[in-house]
C-alpha positions as CSV (number, residue, x, y, z in Angstrom):
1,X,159.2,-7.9,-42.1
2,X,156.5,-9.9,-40.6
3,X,153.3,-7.5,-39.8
4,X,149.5,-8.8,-38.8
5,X,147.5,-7.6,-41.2
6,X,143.2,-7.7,-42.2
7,X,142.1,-7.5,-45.7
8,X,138.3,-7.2,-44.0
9,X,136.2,-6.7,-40.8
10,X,135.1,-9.1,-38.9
11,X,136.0,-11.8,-36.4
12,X,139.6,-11.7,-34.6
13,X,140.2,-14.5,-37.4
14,X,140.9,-11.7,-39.9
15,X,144.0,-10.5,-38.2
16,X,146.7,-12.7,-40.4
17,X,150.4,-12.6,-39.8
18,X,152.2,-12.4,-43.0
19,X,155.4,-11.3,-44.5
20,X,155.2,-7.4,-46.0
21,X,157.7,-4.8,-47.3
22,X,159.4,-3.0,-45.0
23,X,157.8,0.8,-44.5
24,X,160.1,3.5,-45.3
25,X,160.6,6.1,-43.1
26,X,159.3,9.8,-44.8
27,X,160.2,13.0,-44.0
28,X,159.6,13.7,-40.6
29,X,159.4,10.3,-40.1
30,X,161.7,7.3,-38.2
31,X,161.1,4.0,-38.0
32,X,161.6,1.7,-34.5
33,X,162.2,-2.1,-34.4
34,X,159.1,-3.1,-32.5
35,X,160.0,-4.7,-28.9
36,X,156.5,-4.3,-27.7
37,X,152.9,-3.3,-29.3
38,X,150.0,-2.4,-27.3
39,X,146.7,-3.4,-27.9
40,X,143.6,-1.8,-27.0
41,X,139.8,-2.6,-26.7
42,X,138.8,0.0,-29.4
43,X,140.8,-2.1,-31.2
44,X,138.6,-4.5,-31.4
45,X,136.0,-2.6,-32.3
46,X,137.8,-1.0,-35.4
47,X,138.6,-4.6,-36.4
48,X,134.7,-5.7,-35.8
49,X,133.7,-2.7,-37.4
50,X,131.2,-1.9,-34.4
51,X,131.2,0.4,-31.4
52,X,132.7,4.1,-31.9
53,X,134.7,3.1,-34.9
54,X,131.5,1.5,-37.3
55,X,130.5,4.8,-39.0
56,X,134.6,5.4,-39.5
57,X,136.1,2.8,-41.4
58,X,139.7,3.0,-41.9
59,X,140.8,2.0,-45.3
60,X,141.6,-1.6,-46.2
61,X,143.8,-4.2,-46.1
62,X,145.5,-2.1,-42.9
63,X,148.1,-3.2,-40.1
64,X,146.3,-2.7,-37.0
65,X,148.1,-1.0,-34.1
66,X,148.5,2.4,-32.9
67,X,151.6,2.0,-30.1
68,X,154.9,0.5,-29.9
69,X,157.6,0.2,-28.1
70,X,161.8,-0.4,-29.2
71,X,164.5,1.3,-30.4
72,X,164.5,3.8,-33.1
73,X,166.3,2.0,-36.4
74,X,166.2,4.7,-39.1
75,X,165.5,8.0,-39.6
76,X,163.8,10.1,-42.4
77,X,164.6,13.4,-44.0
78,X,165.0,16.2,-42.1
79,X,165.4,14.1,-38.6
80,X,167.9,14.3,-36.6
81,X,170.0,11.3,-36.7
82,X,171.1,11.2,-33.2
83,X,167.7,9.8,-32.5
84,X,169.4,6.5,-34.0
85,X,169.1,3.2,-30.9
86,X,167.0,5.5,-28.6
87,X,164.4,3.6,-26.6
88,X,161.3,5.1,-27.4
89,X,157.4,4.8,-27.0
90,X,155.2,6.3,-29.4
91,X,152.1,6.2,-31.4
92,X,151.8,5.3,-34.9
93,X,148.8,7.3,-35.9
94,X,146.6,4.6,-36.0
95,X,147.4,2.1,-38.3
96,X,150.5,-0.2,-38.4
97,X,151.7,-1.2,-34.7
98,X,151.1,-5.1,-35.3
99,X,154.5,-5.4,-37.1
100,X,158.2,-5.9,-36.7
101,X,158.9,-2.3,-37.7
102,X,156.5,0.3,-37.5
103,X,156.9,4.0,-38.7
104,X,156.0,6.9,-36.5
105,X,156.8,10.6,-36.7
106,X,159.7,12.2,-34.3
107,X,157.4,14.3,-33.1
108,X,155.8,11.8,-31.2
109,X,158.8,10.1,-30.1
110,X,158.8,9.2,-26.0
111,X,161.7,8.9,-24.5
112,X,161.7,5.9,-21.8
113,X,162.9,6.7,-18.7
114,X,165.9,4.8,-17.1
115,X,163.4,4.3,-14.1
116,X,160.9,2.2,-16.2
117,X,161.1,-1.2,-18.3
118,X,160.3,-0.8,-21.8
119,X,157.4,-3.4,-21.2
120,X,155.7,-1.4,-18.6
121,X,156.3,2.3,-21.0
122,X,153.8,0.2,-23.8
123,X,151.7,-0.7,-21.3
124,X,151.2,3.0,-20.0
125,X,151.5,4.5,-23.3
126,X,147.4,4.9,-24.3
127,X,145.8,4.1,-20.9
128,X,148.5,6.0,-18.8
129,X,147.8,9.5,-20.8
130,X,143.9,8.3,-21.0
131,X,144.0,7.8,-16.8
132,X,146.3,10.5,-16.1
133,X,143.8,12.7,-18.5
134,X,140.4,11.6,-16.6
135,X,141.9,12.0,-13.4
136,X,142.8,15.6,-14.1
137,X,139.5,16.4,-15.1
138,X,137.5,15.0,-12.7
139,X,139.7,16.8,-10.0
140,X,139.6,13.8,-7.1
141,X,139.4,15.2,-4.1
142,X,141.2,13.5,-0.5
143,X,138.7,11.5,1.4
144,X,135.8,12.0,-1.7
145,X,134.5,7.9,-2.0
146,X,135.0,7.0,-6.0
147,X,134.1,3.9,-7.9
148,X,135.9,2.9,-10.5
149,X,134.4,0.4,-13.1
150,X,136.7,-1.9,-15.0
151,X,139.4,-1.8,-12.0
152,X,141.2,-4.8,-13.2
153,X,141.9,-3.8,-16.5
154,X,144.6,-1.8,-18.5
155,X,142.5,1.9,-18.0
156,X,140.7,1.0,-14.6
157,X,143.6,-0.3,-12.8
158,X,145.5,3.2,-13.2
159,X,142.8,5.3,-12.4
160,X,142.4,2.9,-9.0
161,X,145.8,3.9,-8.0
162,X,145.6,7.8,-9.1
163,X,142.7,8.2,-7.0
164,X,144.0,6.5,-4.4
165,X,147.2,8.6,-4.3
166,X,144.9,11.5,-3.8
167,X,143.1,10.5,-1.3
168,X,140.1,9.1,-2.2
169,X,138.2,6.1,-0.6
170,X,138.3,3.7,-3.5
171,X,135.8,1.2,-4.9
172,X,136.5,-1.1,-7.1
173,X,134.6,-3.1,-9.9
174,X,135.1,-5.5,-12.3
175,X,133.7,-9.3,-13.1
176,X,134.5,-11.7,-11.1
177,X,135.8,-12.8,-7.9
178,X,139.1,-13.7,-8.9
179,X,140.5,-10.0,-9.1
180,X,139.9,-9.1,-5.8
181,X,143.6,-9.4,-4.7
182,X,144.7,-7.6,-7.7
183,X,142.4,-4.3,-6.9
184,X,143.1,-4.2,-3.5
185,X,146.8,-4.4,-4.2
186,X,146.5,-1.0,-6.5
187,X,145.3,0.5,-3.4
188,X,141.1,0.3,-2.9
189,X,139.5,0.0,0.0
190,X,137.3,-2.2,-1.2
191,X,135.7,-4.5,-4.4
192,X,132.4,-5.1,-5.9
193,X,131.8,-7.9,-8.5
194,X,129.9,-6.9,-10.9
195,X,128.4,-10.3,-12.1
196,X,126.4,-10.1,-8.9
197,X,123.0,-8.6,-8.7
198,X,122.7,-5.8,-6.6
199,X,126.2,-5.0,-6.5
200,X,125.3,-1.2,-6.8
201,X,123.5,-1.3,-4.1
202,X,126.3,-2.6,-2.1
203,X,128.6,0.2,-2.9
204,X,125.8,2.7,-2.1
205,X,125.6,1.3,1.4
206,X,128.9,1.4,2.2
207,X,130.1,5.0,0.9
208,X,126.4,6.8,1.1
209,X,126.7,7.1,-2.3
210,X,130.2,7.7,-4.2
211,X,130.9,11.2,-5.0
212,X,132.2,9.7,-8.2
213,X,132.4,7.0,-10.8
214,X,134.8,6.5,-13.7
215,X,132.8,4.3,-16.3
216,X,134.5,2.8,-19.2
217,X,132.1,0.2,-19.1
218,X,128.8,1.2,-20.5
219,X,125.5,-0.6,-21.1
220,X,123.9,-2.2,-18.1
221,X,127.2,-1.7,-15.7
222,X,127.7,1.9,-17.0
223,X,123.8,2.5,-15.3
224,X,124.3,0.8,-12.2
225,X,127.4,2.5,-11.4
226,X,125.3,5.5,-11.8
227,X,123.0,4.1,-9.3
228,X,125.7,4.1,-6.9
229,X,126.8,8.1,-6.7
230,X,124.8,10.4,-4.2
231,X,122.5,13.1,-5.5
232,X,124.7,15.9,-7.3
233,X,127.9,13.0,-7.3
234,X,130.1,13.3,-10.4
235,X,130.4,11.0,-13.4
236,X,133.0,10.2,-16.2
237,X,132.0,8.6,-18.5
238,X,134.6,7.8,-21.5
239,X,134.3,4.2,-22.5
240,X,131.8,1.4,-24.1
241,X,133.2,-2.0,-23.5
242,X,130.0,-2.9,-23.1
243,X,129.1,-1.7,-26.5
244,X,126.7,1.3,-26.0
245,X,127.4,4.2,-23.9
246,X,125.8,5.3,-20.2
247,X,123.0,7.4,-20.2
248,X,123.8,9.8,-17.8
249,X,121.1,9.8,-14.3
250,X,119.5,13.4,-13.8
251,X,120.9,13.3,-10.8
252,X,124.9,13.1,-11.6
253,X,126.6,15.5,-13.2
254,X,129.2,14.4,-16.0
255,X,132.3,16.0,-15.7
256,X,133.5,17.2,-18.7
257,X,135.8,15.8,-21.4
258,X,137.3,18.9,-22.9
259,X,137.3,17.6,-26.1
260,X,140.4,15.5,-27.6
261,X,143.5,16.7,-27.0
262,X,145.8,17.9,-29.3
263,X,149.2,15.8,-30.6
264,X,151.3,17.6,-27.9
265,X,148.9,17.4,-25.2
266,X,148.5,13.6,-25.6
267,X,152.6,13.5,-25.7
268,X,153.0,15.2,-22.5
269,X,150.2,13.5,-20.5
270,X,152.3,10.2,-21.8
271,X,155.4,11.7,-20.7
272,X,153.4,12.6,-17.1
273,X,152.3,8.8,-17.2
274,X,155.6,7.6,-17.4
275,X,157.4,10.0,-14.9
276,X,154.3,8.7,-12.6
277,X,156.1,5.3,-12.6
278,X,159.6,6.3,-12.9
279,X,158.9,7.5,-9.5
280,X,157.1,4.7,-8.1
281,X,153.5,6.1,-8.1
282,X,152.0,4.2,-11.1
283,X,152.7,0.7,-11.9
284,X,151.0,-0.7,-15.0
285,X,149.2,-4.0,-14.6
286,X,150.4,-6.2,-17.7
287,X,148.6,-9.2,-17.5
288,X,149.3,-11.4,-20.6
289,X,151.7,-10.9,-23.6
290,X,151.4,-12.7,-26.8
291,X,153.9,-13.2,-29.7
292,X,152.7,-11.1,-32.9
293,X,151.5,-14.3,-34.6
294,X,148.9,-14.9,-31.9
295,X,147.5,-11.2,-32.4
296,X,143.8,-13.5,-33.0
297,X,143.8,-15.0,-29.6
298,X,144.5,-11.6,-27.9
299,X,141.6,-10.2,-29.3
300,X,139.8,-13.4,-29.1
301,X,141.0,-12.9,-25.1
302,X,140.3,-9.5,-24.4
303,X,137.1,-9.6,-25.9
304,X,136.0,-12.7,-23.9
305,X,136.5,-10.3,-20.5
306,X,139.5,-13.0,-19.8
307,X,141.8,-11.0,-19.5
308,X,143.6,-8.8,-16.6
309,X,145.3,-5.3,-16.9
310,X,146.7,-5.0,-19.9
311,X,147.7,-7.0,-23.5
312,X,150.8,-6.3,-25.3
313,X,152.5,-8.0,-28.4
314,X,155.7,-9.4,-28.7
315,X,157.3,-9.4,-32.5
């Protein structure tokens, strides 16, 4: 099969597209023909060997990629064979998701529903359970004014239109002007570009101060956003784009994370993700795709800030 792998850290020039064994399928194990593979910005960082991932390593030479998408081809010992041609989603455990064929265990085996296109189940894989997760905890409350950071991209855009579908006065934010019609379409009230100085400021006078922020951003955005919430406002704070994390204001309390969840917790908040859209109230925003030998140039992309919702892979 043909599988992108790295053989060192570095530049999106070390992801190489060669031609590898086929993986064999364990027990517990199947293996699924890879239609789609998602990509993710802490993938990025594992490949760069910086952000959360630079004191954790994974082993090397490695095929990136931690979810897929396609039918189940083969199953292992002790797994039900009827799982043979089902459409699934699922995470690979980390490692091996660039590839043609990608081994996972039946245990975390999604099935698609009938509702959803296999290309939009990838897509809502990791940032659906990650939305549907922050969300939860941050208990968004009807007619409570929330920002969300990043609102144009493959987290962000989901969180815009849970929050929205509870009620909340939205505020968007990303870079740029040109996403304006894409966040306002996932249902916020309005949108803040963040390239501009002062932006915060804006936000502040048009809620009175948000009663919450989702940041996924970090760094210099991550502390404006904070800016923005009222005294004793809420805060989220669970990514780094930016490459450092938000140090929280004394005056915003950070909701809590709950720690990670476990294997079947992250299963079922997929499988809430993906009923979400099978009913018409999530709708991932997929923005570009890229054939498996042009793995580079999404990276290259994504970590340029060019581009929208999110990436997938194509085999």
């Amino acid at each position: 099969m043909h599988a992108v792998v790295m053989d060192r850290f570095g530049g999106p020039e070390v992801l190489r597209i060669r031609e590898v064994e086929d993986p064999v399928p364990g027990p517990g194990q199947v293996l699924v023909a890879v239609d789609y593979a998602g990509i993710t910005y802490v993938e990025t960082q594992v490949r760069a060997g910086r952000g959360p991932a630079a004191h954790q390593r994974p082993r090397l030479p490695r095929i990136p990629g931690n979810g897929v998408g396609g039918r189940v081809s083969a199953v292992g010992p002790g797994v039900d064979a009827a799982l043979v041609g089902q459409t699934v989603v699922t995470t690979t455990g980390g490692t091996g998701g660039y590839a043609e064929v990608a081994v996972a265990r039946a245990e975390d085996l999604v099935p698609v529903p009938a509702e959803v296109t296999l290309r939009d189940a990838v897509a809502l894989l990791a940032d659906g359970r990650t939305a549907v997760l922050l969300h939860r905890q941050a208990e968004v409350r009807p007619g409570e004014w929330v920002l969300v950071e990043a609102a144009a991209g493959g987290v962000g855009s989901l969180l815009v239109q849970l929050a929205a579908a509870s009620g909340a006065k939205v505020v968007g934010a990303a870079r740029g002007p040109g996403k304006e019609a894409l966040v306002a379409s996932l249902g916020a009230l309005a949108y803040v570009d963040y390239s501009k100085p002062g932006w915060e400021r804006e936000v502040a006078e048009m809620s009175g101060g948000v009663d919450l922020v989702f940041d996924g951003v970090g760094g210099v955005v991550g502390a404006q956003g904070m800016r923005a919430v009222r005294p004793g406002g809420r805060a989220s704070v669970y990514g780094m784009a930016s490459g450092s994390w938000t140090e929280p204001a004394a005056h915003v309390t950070v909701v809590p994370d709950g720690g990670v969840p476990a294997p079947a917790e992250f299963r079922a908040l997929a499988e809430e993700a993906l009923a979400h859209a099978a009913a018409g109230r999530l709708r991932p925003v997929v923005g570009q795709t890229y054939p498996l030998s042009e793995a580079a140039e999404a990276h290259r992309a994504i970590e340029a800030r060019a581009t929208v919702g999110k990436t997938l892979l194509i085999p």
